[in-house]
LOSEBA-589958 format. One record per residue: residue number from 1; x negated, y, z negated of N, C-alpha, C in turn. Coordinates in steps of 0.05 Angstrom, whole numbers, m for minus. Each point is the difference from the previous one (the first is absolute). Layout:
N
{NUM,{X,Y,Z},{X,Y,Z},{X,Y,Z}},
...
This chain:
392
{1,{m17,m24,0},{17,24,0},{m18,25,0}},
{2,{9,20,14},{m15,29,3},{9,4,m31}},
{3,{m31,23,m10},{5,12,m27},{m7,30,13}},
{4,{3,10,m23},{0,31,4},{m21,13,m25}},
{5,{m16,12,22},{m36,1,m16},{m2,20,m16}},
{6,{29,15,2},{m6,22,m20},{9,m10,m27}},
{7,{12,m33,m6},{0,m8,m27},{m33,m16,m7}},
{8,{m15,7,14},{m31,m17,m18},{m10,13,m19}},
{9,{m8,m13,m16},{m8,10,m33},{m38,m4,6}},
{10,{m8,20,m14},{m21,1,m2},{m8,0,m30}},
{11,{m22,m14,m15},{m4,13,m24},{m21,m8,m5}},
{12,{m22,11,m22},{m23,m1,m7},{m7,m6,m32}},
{13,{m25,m14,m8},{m10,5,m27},{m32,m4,7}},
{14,{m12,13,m18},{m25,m1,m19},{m8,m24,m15}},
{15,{m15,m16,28},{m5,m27,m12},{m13,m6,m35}},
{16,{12,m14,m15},{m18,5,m16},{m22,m17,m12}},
{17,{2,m21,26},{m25,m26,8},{m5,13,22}},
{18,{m24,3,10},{0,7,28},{7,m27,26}},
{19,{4,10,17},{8,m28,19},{28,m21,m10}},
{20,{12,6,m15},{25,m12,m15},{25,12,2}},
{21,{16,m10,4},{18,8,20},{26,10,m33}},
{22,{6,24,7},{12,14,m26},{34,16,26}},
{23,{20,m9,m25},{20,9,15},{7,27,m3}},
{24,{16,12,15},{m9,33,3},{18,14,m22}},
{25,{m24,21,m7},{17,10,m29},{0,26,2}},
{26,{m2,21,31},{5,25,10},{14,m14,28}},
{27,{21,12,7},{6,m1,36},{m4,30,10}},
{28,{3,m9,25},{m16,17,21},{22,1,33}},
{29,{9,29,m9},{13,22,22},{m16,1,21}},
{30,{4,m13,23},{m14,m2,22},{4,20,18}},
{31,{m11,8,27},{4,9,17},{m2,m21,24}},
{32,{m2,12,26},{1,m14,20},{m27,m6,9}},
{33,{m17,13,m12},{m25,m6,13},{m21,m22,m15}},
{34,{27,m9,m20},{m22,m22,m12},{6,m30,12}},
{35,{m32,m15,m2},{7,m20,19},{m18,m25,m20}},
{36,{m3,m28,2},{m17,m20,m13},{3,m21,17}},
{37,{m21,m11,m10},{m5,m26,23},{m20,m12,m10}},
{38,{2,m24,5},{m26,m19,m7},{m18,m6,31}},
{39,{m27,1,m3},{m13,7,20},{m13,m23,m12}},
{40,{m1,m22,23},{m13,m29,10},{m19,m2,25}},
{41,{m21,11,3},{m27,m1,16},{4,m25,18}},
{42,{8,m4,25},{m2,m22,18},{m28,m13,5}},
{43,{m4,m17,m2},{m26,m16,7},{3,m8,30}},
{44,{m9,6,20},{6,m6,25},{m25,m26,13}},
{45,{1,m18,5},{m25,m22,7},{4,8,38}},
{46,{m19,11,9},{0,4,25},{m20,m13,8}},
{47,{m17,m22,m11},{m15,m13,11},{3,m10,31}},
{48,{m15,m8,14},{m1,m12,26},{m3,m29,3}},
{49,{33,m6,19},{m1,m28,m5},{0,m13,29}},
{50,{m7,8,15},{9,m4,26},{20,0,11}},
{51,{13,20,m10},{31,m2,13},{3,29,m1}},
{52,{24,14,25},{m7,32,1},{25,5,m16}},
{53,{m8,m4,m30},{19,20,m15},{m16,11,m29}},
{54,{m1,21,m7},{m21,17,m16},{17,m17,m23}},
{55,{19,3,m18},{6,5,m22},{3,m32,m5}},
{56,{m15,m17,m21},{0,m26,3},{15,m16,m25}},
{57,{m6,26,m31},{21,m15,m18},{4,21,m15}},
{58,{10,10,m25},{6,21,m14},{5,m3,m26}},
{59,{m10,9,m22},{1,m4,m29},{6,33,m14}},
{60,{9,m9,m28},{7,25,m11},{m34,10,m19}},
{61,{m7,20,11},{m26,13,m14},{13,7,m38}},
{62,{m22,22,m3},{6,13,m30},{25,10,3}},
{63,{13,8,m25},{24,4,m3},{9,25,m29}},
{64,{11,20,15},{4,20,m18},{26,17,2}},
{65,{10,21,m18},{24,12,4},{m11,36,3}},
{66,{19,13,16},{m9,24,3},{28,23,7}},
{67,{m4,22,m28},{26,14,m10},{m9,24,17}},
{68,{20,7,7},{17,35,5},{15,9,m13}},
{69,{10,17,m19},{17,13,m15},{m2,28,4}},
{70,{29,7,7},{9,22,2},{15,4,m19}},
{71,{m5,23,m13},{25,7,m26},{1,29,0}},
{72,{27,11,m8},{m9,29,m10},{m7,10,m23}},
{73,{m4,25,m11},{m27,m1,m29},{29,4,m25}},
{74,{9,m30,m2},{11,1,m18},{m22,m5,m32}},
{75,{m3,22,m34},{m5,13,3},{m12,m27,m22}},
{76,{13,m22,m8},{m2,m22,m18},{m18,m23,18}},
{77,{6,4,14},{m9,m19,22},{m35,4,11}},
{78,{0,29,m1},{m32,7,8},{m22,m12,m13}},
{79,{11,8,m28},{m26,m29,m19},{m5,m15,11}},
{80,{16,m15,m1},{m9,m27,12},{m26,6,28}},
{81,{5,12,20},{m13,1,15},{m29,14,m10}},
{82,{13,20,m8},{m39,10,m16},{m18,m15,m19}},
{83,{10,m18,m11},{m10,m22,m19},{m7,m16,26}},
{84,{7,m17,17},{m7,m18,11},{m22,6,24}},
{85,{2,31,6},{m31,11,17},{m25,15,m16}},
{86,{2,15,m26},{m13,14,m8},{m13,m11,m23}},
{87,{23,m15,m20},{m17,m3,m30},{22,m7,m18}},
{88,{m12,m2,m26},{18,0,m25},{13,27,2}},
{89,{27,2,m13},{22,24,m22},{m8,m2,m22}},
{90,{m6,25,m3},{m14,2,m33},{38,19,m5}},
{91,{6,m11,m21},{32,9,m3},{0,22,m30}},
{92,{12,15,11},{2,26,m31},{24,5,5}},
{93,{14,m17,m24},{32,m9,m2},{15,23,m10}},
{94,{20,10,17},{23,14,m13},{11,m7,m26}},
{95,{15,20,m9},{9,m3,m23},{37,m7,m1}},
{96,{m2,m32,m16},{29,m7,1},{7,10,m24}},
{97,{33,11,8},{14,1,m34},{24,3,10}},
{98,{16,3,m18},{27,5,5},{12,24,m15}},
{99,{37,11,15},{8,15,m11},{7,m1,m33}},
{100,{m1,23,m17},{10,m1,m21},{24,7,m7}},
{101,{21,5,24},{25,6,6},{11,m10,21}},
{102,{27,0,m1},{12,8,35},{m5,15,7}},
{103,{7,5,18},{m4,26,25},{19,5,19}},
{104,{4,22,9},{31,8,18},{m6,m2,35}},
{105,{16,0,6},{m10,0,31},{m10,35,4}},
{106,{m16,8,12},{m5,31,0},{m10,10,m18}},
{107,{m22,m14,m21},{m13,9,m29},{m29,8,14}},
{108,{3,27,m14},{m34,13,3},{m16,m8,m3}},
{109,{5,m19,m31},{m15,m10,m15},{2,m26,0}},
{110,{m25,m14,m15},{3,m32,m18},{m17,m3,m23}},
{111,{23,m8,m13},{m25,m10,m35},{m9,m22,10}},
{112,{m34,m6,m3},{m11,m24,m1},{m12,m13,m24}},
{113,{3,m24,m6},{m21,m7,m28},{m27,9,1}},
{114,{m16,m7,23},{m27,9,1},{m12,28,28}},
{115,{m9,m2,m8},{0,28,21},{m20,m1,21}},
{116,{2,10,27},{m6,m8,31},{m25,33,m8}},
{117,{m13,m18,23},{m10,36,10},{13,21,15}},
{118,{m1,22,m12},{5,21,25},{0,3,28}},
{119,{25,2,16},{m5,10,28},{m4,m32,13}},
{120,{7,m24,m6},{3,m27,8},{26,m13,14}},
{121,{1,m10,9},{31,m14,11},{9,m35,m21}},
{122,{19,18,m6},{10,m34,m8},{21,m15,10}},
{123,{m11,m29,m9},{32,m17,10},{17,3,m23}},
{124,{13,8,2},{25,m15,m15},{27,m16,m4}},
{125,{9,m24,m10},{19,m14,6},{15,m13,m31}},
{126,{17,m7,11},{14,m13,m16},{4,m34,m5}},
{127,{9,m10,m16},{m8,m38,m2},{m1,m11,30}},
{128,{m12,m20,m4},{m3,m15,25},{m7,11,23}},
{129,{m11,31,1},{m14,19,16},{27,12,21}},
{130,{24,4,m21},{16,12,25},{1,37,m12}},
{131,{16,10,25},{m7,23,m7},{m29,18,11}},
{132,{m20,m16,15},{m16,12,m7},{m7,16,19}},
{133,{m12,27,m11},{m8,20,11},{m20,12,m2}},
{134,{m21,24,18},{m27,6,m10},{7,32,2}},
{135,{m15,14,m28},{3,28,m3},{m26,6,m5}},
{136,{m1,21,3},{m20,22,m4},{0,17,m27}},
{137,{m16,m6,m20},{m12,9,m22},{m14,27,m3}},
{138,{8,26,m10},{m22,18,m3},{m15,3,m17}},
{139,{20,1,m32},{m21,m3,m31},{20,m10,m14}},
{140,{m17,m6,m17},{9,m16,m22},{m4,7,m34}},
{141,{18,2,m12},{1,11,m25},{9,m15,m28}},
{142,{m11,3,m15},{15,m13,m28},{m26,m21,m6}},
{143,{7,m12,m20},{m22,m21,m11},{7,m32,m4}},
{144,{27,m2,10},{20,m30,m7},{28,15,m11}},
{145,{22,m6,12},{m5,0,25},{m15,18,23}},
{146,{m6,m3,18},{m9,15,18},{16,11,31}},
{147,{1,35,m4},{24,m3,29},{m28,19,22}},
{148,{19,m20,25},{m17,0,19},{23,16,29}},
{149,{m11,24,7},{7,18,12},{4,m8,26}},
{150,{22,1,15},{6,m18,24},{m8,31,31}},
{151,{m22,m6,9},{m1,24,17},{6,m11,31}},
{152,{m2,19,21},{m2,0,34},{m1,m31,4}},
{153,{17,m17,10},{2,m25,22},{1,m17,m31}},
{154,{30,8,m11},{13,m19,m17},{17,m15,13}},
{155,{21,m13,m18},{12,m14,16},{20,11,28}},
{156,{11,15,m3},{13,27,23},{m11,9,14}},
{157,{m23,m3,m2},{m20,24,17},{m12,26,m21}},
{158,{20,m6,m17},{m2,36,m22},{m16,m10,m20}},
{159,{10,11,m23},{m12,m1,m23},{13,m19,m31}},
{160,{13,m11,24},{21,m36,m22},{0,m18,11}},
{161,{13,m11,m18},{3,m40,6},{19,3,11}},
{162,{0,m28,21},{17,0,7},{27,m22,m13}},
{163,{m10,m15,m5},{16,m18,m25},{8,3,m19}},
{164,{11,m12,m16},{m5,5,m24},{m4,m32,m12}},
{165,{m17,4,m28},{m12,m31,m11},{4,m12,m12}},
{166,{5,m11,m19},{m1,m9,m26},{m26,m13,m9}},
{167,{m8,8,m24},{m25,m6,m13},{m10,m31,1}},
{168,{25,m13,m19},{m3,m28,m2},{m10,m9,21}},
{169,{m17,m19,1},{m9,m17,25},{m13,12,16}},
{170,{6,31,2},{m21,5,29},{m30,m1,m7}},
{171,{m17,25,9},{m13,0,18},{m16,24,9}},
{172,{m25,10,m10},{m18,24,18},{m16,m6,3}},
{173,{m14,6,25},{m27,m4,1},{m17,14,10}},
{174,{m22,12,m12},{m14,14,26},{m15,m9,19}},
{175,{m13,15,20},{m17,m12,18},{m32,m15,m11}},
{176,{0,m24,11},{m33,m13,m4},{m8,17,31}},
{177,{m34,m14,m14},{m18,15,23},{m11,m21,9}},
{178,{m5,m6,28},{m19,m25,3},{m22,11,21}},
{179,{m26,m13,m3},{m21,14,6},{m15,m23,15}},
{180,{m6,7,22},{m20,m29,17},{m22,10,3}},
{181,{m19,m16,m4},{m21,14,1},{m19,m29,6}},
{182,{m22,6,23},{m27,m25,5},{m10,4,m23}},
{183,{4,m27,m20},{m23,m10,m19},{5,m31,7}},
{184,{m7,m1,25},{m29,m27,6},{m14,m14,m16}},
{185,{m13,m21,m2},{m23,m15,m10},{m11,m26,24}},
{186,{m13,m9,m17},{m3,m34,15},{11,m12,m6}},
{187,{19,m3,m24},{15,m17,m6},{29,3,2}},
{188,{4,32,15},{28,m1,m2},{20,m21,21}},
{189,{24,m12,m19},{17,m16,11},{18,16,18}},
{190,{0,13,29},{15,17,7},{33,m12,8}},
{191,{19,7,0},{33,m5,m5},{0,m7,27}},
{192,{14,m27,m4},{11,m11,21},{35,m1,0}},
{193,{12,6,21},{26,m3,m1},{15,m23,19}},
{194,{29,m5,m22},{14,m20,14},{20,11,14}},
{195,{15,m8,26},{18,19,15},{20,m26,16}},
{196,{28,8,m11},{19,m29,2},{21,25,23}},
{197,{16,m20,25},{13,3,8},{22,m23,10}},
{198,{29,23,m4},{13,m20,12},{18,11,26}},
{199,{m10,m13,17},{14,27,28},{30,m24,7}},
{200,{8,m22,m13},{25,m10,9},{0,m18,11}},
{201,{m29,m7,14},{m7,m27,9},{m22,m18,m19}},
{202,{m18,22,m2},{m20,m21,m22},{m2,23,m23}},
{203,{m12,m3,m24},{m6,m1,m23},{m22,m9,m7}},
{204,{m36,25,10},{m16,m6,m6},{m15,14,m28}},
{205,{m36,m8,m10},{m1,9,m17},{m37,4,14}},
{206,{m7,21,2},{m41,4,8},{3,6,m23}},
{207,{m25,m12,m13},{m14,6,m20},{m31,21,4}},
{208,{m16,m5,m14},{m22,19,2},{m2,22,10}},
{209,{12,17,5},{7,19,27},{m21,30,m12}},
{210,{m15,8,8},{m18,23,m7},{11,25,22}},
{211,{m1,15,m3},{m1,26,7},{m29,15,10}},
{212,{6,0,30},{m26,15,14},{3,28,6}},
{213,{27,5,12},{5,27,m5},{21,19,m1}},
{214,{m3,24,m10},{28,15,m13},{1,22,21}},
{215,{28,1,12},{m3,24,17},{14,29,m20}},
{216,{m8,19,m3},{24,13,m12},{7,27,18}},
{217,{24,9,13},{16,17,14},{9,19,m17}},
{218,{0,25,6},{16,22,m13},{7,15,27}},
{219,{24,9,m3},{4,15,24},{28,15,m15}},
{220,{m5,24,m8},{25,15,m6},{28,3,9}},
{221,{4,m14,31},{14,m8,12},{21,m28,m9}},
{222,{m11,m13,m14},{9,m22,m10},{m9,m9,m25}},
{223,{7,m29,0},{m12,m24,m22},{m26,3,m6}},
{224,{m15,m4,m15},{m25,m3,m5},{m4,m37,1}},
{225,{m11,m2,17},{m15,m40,7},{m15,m7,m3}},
{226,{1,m24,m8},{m23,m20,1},{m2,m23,20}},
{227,{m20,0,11},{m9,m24,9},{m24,m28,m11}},
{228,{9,m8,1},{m16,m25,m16},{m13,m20,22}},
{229,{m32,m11,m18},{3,m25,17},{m6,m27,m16}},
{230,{m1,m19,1},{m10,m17,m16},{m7,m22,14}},
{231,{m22,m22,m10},{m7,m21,13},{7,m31,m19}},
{232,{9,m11,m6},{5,m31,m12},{m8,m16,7}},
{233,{15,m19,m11},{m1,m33,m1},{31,m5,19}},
{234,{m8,m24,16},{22,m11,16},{26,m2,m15}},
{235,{24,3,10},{22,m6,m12},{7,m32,m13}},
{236,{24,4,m17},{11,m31,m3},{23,13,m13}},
{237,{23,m21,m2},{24,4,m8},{m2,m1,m27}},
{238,{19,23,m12},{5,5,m19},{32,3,m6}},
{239,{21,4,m25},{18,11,0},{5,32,3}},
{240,{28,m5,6},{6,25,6},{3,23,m27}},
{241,{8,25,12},{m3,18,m37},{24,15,3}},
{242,{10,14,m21},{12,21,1},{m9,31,m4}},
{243,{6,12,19},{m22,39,6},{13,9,m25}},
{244,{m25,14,m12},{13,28,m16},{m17,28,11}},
{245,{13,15,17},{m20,21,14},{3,28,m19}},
{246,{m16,12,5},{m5,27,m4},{36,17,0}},
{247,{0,8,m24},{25,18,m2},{m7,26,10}},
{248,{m32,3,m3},{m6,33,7},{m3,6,29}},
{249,{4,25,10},{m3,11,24},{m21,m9,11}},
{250,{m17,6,23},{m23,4,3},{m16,29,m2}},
{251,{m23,3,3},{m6,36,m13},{8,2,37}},
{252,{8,37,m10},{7,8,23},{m31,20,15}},
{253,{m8,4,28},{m27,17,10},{m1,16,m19}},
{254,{25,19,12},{m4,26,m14},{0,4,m26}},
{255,{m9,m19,m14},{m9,m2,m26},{m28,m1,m8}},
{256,{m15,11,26},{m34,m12,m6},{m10,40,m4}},
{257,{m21,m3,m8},{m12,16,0},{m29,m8,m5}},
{258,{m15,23,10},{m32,m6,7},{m13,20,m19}},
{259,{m24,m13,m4},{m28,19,m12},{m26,m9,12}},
{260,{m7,20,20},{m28,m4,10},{m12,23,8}},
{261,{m25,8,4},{m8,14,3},{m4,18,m26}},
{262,{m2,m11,m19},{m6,13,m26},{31,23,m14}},
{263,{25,m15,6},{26,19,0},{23,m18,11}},
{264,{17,14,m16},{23,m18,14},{6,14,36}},
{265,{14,m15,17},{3,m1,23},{30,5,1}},
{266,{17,12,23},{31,m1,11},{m9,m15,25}},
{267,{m19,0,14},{0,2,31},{2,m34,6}},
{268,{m3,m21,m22},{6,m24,12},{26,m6,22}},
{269,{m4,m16,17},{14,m8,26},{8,m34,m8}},
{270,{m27,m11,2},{7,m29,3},{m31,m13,m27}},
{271,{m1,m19,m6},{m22,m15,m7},{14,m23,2}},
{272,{m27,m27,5},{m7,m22,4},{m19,m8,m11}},
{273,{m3,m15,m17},{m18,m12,m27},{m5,m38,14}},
{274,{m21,m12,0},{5,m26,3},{m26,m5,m20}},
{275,{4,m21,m20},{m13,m4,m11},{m9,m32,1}},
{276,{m30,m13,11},{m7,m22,12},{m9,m15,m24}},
{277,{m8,m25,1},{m13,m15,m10},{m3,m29,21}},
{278,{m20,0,6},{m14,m15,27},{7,m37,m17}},
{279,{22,m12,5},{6,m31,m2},{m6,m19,13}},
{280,{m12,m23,m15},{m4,m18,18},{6,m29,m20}},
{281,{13,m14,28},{21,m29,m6},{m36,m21,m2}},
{282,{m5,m12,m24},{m22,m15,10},{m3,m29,m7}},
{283,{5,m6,21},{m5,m28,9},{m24,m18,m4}},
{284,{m3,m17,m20},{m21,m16,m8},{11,m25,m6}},
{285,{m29,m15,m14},{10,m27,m4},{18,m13,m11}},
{286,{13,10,m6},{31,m8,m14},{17,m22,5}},
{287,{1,m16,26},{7,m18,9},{30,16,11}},
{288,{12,15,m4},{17,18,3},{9,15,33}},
{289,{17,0,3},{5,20,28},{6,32,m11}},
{290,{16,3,m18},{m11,32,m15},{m20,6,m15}},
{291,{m4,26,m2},{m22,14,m17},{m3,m4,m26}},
{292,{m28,m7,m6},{m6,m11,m26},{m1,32,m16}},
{293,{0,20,9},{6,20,m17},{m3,26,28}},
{294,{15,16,m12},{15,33,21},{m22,13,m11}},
{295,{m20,13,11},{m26,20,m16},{1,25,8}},
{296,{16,15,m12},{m1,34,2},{m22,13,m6}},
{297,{m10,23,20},{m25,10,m2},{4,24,m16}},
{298,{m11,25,8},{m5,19,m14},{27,22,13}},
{299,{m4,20,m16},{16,15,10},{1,34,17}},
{300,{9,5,14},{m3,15,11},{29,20,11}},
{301,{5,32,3},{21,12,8},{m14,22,17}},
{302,{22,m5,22},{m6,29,27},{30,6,m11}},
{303,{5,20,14},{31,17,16},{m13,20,13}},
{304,{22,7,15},{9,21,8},{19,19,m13}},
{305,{m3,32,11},{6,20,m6},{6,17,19}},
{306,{33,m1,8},{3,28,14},{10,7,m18}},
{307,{m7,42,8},{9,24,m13},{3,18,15}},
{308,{15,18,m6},{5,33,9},{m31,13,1}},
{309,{m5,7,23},{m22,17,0},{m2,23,1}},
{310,{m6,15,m24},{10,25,m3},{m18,14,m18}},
{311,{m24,m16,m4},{m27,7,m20},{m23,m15,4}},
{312,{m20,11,m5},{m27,m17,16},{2,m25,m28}},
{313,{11,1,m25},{m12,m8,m18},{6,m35,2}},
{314,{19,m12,18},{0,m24,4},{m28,m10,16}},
{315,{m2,11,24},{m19,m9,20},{m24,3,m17}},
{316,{m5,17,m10},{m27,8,m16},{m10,m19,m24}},
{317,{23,m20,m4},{m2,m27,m20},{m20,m14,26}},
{318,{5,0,27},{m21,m16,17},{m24,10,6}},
{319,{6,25,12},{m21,14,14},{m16,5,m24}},
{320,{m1,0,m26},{m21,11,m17},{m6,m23,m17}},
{321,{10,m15,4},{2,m27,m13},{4,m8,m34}},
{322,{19,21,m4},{12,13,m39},{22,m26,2}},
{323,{m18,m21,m21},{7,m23,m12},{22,8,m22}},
{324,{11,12,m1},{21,15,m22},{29,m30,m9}},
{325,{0,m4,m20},{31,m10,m3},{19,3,17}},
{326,{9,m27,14},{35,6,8},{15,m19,m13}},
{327,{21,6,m15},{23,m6,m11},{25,3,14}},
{328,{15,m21,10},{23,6,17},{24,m20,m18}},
{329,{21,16,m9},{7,m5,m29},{39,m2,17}},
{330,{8,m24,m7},{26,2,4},{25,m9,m21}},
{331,{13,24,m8},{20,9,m29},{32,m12,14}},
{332,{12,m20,m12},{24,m1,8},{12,21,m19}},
{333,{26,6,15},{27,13,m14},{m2,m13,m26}},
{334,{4,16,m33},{3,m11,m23},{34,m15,3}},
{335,{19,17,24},{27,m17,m3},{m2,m29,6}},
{336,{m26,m4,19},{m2,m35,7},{m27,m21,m10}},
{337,{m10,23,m27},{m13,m17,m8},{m25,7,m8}},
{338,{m10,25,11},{m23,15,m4},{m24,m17,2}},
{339,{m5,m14,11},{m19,m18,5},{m23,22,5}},
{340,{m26,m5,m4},{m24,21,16},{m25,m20,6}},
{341,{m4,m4,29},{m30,m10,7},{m17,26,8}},
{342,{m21,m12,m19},{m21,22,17},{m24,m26,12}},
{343,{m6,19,21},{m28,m14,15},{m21,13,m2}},
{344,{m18,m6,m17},{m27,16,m1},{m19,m11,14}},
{345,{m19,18,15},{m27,m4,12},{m12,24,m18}},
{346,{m22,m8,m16},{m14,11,m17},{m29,27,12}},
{347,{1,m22,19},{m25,13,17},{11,m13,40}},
{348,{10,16,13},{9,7,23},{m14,3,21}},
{349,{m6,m19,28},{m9,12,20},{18,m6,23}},
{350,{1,37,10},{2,1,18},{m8,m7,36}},
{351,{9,m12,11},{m20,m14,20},{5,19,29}},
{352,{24,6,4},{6,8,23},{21,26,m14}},
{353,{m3,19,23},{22,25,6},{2,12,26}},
{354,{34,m10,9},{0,6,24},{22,15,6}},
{355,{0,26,3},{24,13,10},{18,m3,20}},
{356,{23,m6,m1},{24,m2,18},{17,19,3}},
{357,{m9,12,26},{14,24,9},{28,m9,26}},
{358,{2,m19,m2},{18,m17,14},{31,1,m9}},
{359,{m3,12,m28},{34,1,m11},{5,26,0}},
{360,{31,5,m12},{7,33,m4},{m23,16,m10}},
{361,{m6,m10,m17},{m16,9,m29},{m25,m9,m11}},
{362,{m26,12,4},{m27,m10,m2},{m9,m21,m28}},
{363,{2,m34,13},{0,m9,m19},{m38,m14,6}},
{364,{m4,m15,m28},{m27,m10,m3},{9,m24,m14}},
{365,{m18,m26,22},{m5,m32,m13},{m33,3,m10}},
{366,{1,m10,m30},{m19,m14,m11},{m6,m23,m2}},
{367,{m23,m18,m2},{m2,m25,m4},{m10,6,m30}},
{368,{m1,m20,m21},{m14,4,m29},{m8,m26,m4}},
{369,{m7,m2,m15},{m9,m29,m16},{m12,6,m31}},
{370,{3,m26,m24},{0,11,m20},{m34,m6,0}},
{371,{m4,11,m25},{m35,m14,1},{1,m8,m36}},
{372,{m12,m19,4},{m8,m10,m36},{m12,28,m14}},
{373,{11,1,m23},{m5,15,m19},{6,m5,m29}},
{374,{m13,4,m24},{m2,m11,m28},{32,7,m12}},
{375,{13,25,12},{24,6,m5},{23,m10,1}},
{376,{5,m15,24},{19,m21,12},{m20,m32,m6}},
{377,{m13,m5,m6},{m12,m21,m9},{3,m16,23}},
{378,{m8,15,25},{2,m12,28},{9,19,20}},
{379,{10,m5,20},{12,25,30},{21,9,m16}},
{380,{18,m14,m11},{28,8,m10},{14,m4,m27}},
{381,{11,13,1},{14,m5,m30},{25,7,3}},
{382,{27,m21,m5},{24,12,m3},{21,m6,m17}},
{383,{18,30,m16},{13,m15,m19},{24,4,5}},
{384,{21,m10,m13},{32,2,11},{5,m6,m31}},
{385,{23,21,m1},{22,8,m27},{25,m15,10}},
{386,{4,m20,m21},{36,m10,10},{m1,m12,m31}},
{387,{23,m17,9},{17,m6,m29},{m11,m34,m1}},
{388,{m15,m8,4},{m7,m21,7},{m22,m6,m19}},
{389,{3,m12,m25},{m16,m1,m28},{m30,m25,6}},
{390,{7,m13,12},{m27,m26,m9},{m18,8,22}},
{391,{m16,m13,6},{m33,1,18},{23,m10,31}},
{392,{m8,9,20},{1,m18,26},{m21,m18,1}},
């Protein structure tokens, strides 16, 4: 029977044997441009037998799986991807507590038992997480209880909730921070992932699956994307799962903002971030037709940069070769969640500047790349604020 491909489930976990097949404990919002396949190397015997036909017998070579993922930058979901190309999350946990009252639908305010920082976004909900909504915090006052000032991109858009709560059972939380950062060794065990699908006809499960590389898209015009790639272990059947996806938006472009050139920037257009790590499937004595282990190399990030050209001080990051910080930082709406990635390059080179006088309006492409530095404890460093408490 024909199925219909827009019901296939995708989902993932964080092996926690490496090469062992773990059933998926995040799913994964696909796009169309993601694709998998197990890739089986043909052995072709073209020996000469006296007879005029080249191709004489055929066997299955080494044997491996190889991912495409397309997603948009939903904002829970990114971890995962920056943990699996860059490094450990070093995590600096928000603060949970709950209300010390009800609360009205349209309250300025909220009593909390313990008290948030200033100028933060929280969740807050009611039992069993209904109700829930994210506001914007300005200050906070009192010593226990503690009330916490509901400012700009509450629940309305204004300066209130939009609900109202009841204490019992719920629920606040503020934002954790998670932080990726290259700390390498020789002994590090780097994360391998398991990735189960069920598209309606089969119900498979790749194990070992490493991550070679992260594309990341900003374009104020739209979604902010990712592209992924990964390399594994051959498939085999597994059961099927049930999805629990992302309740949150994805961040929207026009939510990015830049700092380069020693200052913040307006003139961003587009950026393109890909961040590599050179993989290889390797095949040894194993007695085995897959890889006795997936070996991710080192790491490395280029993009691109178009901008408004409208000051020498972008091009002059090339032409003078001013290694300066770029930070290209993207803030969701606090109404959907206030999520914030930033992307740091600590120390910045510019490689190329090329003016395009081809559009309405005098624009300039850069090429960059990050360079190792003691700051970023490598090319890059990136952290993302969400409501999402443990390590990826």
């Amino acid at each position: 029977m024909t199925v219909l491909s827009r019901l296939t489930k995708l989902g993932g976990a964080k092996e926690v044997t490496p090469y062992t097949y773990l059933a998926p404990t995040f799913s994964i919002p696909f796009n169309n441009g993601t694709k998998f396949m197990d890739i089986i190397a043909p052995l072709r015997d073209e020996s000469m037998r006296a007879n005029d036909s080249v191709l004489q017998g055929l066997a299955q070579g080494p044997a491996h799986a190889e991912w495409d993922i397309d997603v948009n930058g939903y904002p829970d979901l990114a971890g995962q991807f920056f943990r699996a190309i860059i490094g450990p999350d070093t995590v600096s946990a928000g603060v949970s507590t709950t209300l010390t009252a009800d609360s009205a639908a349209n309250a300025t305010t909220i009593s909390l038992t313990a008290t948030v920082p200033a100028n933060s976004i929280l969740s807050v909900s009611d039992s069993a997480g209904a109700n829930q909504e994210y506001v914007k915090i300005t200050t906070v006052t009192g010593s226990g209880p503690y009330v916490a000032t509901i400012g700009v991109g509450g629940g309305t858009g204004g300066n209130s909730m939009k609900f109202a709560h009841t204490a019992a059972g719920g629920s606040v939380l503020s934002q954790t921070t998670h932080t990726f950062n290259q700390t390498r060794t020789f002994s590090t065990v780097w994360p391998t992932y398991s990735f189960t699908t069920d598209d309606g006809v089969d119900q498979l499960g790749w194990t070992g699956c490493v991550m070679s590389e992260l594309g990341i898209k900003i374009d104020p015009k739209g979604f902010v994307g990712f592209t992924t790639k990964y390399t594994g272990m051959p498939s085999a059947a597994q059961s099927t799962f049930s999805p629990a996806y992302s309740t949150l938006l994805p961040i929207v472009g026009w939510a990015w903002t830049v700092t380069n050139a020693g200052a913040s920037s307006t003139r961003g257009l587009t950026f393109d971030a890909t961040l590599k790590r050179a993989v290889e499937a390797i095949t040894s004595s194993d007695g085995l037709q897959g890889p006795r282990e997936i070996f991710p190399g080192a790491l490395e990030i280029d993009g691109t940069y178009k901008a408004i050209f409208e000051t020498d001080a972008d091009i002059n990051l090339f032409k003078q070769a001013i290694q300066l910080p770029t930070v290209h930082t993207l803030s969701q709406p606090p109404l959907a969640g206030g999520a914030i990635i930033a992307i740091t390059m600590s120390q910045s080179g510019y490689t190329t500047g090329e003016r395009d006088l081809g559009q309405a309006y005098t624009q300039l492409t850069q090429a960059l790349s990050g360079i190792a530095n003691s700051t970023d404890g490598g090319v890059t460093a990136i952290s993302l604020k969400n409501f999402q408490t443990a390590a990826y």
